[in-house]
C-alpha positions in Angstrom: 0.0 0.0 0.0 1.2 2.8 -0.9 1.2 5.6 2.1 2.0 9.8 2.2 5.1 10.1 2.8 6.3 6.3 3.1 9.3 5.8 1.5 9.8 2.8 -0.9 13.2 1.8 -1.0 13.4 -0.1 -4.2 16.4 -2.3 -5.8 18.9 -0.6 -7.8 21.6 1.5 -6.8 21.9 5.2 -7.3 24.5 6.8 -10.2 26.5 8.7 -7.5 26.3 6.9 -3.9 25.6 3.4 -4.4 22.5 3.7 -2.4 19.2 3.2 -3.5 16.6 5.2 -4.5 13.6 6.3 -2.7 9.8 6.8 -4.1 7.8 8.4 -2.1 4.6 10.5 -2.0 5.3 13.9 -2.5 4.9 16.8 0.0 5.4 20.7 -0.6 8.4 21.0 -0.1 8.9 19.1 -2.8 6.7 20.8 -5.5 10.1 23.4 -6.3 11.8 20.3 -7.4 9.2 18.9 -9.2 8.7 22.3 -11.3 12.0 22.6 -12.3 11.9 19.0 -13.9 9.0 19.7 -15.6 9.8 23.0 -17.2 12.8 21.0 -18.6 10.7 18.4 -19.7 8.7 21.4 -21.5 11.7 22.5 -22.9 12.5 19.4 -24.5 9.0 18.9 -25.7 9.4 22.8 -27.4 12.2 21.3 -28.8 10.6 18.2 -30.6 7.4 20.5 -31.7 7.3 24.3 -30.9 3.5 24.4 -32.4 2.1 23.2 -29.2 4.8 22.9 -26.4 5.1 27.1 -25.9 4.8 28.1 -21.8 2.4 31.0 -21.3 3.2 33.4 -19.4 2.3 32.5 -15.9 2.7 28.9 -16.8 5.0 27.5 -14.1 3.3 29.0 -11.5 0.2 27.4 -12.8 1.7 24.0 -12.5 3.1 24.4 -9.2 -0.5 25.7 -7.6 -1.9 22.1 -9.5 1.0 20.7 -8.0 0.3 22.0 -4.2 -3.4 20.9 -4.5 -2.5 16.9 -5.5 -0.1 16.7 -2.5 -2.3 14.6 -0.2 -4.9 14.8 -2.2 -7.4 11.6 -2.1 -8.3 11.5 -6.0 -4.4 12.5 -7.0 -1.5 10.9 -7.2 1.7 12.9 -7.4 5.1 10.5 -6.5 8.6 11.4 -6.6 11.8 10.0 -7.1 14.8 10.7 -4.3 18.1 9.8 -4.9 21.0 10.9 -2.5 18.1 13.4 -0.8 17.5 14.9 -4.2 14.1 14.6 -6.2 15.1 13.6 -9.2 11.8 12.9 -11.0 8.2 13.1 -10.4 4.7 11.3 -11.8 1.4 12.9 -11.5 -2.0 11.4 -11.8 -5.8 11.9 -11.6 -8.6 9.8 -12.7 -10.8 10.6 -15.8 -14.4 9.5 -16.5 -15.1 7.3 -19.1 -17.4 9.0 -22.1 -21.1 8.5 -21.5 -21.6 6.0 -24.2 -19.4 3.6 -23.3 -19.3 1.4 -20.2 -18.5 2.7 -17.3 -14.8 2.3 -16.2 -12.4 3.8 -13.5 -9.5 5.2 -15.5 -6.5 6.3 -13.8 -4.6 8.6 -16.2 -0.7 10.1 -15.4 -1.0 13.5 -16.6 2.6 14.1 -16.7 6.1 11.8 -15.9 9.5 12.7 -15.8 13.0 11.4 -14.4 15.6 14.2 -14.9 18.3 13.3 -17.9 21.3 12.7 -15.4 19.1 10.1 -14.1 17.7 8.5 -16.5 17.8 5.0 -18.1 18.4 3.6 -14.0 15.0 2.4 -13.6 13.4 5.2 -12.0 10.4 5.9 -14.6 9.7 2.2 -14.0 9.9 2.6 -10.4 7.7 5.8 -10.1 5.2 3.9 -12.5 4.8 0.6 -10.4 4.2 2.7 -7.4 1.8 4.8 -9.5 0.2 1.2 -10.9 0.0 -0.2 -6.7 -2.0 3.1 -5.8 -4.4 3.2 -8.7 -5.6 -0.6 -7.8 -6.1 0.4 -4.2 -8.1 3.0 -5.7 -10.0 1.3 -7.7 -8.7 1.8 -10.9 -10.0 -0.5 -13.8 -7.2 0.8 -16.4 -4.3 3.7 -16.5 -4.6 6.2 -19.7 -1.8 8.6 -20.5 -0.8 10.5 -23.5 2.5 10.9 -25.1 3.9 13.0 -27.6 4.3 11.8 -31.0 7.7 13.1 -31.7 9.2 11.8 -27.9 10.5 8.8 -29.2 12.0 8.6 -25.8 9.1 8.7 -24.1 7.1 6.8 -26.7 9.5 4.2 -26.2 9.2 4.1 -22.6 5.7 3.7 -21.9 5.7 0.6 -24.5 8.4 -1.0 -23.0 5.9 -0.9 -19.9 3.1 -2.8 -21.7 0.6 0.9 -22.8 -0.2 0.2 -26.6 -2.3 3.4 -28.5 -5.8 2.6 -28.3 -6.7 6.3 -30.3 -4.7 8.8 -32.0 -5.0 12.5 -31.7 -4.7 14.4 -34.7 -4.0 18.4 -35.5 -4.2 20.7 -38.1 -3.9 24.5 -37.5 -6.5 26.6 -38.8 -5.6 29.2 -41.3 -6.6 32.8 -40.7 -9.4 34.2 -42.8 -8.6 36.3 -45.8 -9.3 39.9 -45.3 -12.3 40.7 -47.4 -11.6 41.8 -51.5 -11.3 45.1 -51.7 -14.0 46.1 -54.2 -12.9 47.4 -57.3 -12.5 50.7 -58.4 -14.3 51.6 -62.0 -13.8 54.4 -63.8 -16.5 56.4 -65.6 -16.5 56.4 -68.8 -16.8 60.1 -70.8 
C-alpha cells in the first residue's frame, strides 16, 4: 500500500552513492523540485514541436499551484523519485471519467512523468510507474490512460516498453486565418 510520505526503498543502486533510490509521495516541499523537472521536460518537448509545447506566461506557477493541490490529495497521485536526498523525477495522476456512451470504467490517467536526464535509463520511470500502478488498484482503478507526444520517441519508447499500446490517436491541423475581405474594385467612368 502505498502511504503519504512512506518511502519505498526499491532495488537498484543510485548513479553517484551506491544507495538506493527512494519513491515516495510527495509533500510541498517538494513541488520546487518537481517544477524545475518539468519546465525541462517542457523544454525538451518545445524542442521536438514548438506548435504546441510554448509556456504561457504564468505557466510554471500554474503548475506548481496544481501541483500543491494533488499533495495529499485523495483523487491525485503525485510520487517522486529521491536519490541521495534529491528529487530527481516526479509522476502525477488523476482519474478521468469514461465517455457516457461507453461502459462505465475507473480510469486512472498520469497526466505528466518525468526522471531528470542525469538520471535516466536507471530504472526510476519504471519505479515511479509501479508505485503509480500499486495506488491506482487500491483506488479502484480499472485501467491507467496517459498520452505521449508523437515526436518523444524517448518517451514513446518508454511507456511501450511498460506494456501501454495506443488505443486512439489525436490528430491536429492549425486553422488558417481568414482572408481579409476583396477590396472592391475601383471603376472608372467612362466620358
Amino acid at each position: 500500500m502505498v502511504q503519504p510520505n512512506k518511502k519505498r526503498k526499491p532495488k537498484g543502486p543510485s548513479k553517484s552513492t551506491g544507495k538506493a533510490p527512494v519513491i515516495r509521495m510527495a509533500t510541498d516541499a517538494d513541488v520546487d523540485a518537481i517544477l524545475a523537472i518539468w519546465l525541462d521536460m517542457m523544454r525538451y518537448h518545445h524542442n521536438l514541436d514548438n506548435r504546441h509545447w510554448n509556456l504561457a506566461p504564468g505557466g510554471g506557477e500554474k503548475f506548481a499551484a496544481w501541483m500543491r493541490g494533488s499533495v495529499g490529495a485523495e483523487d491525485k497521485v503525485l510520487l517522486v523519485a529521491e536519490t541521495d536526498g534529491d528529487v530527481v523525477g516526479f509522476l502525477h495522476g488523476i482519474f478521468k471519467e469514461s465517455p457516457k456512451v461507453v461502459v462505465p470504467r475507473k480510469s486512472g490517467y498520469i497526466t505528466d512523468a518525468a526522471v531528470m536526464e542525469s538520471h535516466r535509463r536507471g530504472g526510476l520511470g519504471k519505479l515511479l510507474l509501479a508505485a503509480a500502478e500499486e495506488w491506482y488498484s487500491e483506488h479502484g482503478a480499472d485501467d491507467i490512460y496517459l498520452a505521449a507526444a508523437v515526436r518523444n520517441d524517448i518517451g514513446l519508447g518508454f511507456w511501450t516498453s511498460q506494456g501501454f499500446e495506443s488505443i486512439t490517436v489525436s490528430m491536429w491541423k492549425p486553422v488558417k486565418a481568414p482572408k481579409p475581405p476583396a477590396k472592391p474594385a475601383v471603376r472608372r467612368r467612362q466620358k
